[in-house]
C-alpha positions, 0 to 999 in steps of 0.5 A: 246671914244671907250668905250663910244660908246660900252657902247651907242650901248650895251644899244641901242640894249638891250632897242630895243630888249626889247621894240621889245619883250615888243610889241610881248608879247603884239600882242601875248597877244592880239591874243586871241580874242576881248574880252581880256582887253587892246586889241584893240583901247587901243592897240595903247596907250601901245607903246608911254608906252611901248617905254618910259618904254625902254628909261628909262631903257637905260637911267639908263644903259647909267647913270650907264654906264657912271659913272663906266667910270667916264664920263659926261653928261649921261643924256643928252646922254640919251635924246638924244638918245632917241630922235634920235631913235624915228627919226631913227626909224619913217624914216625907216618905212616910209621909208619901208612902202613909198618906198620898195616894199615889201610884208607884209610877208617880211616887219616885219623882214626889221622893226625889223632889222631896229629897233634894228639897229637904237637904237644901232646906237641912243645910240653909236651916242650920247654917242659919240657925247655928252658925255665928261670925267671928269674935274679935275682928277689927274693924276699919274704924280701929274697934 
């Protein structure tokens, strides 16, 4: 159980910190000017791309994952993770946006923080919660 969790909250944080670095590149990209492609209006359809491109990425990590531990269930640990982090990650903005009164200054390392700490807590949660061992092993004893 304890392994399960370690496992849901490595590959939480390693999907949020790459979605996290993904969209740094992108706004690094995009700072040198108007011109540039996929800068601007496209901008915004790069982050449902970019946040889905990451959940596939921990859902192979938690499958893989899951299997070297010989457990259950690692795609629905994978979904749900990934639903759970879209919901944790969407309160806490609007959380921080609606009711901390923060400058804009002060804002971007709360989200990211927010963000890396809710994949983590996404992924442990459900590899806790969902995932289940093996059925029908045998064991030393011979049962």
């Amino acid at each position: 159980m304890l392994s399960r969790t370690v496992l849901g909250a490595v590959t939480g944080v390693i999907a949020g910190f790459g979605f996290l670095f993904t969209l740094t590149l992108t706004a690094r990209y995009c700072n040198g000017g108007p011109r540039r492609a996929l800068c601007g209006e496209t901008l915004l359809l790069q982050y449902p791309l970019q946040f889905l491109f990451w959940v596939a990425v921990a859902g192979m990590l938690v499958v893989a994952g899951f299997r070297f531990l010989r457990q259950r269930r690692g795609w629905w640990v994978a979904g749900s993770a990934a639903v759970l982090w879209l919901v944790l990650v969407l309160a806490t903005g609007f959380v921080v946006y609606e009711h901390l009164d923060l400058y804009q200054a002060e804002r971007g390392p709360v989200l990211v923080t927010a963000a890396l700490t809710a994949a983590g807590v996404s992924y442990a949660i459900a590899a806790l919660c969902v995932g289940r061992p093996l059925t029908g092993a045998v064991g030393r004893d011979g049962r």
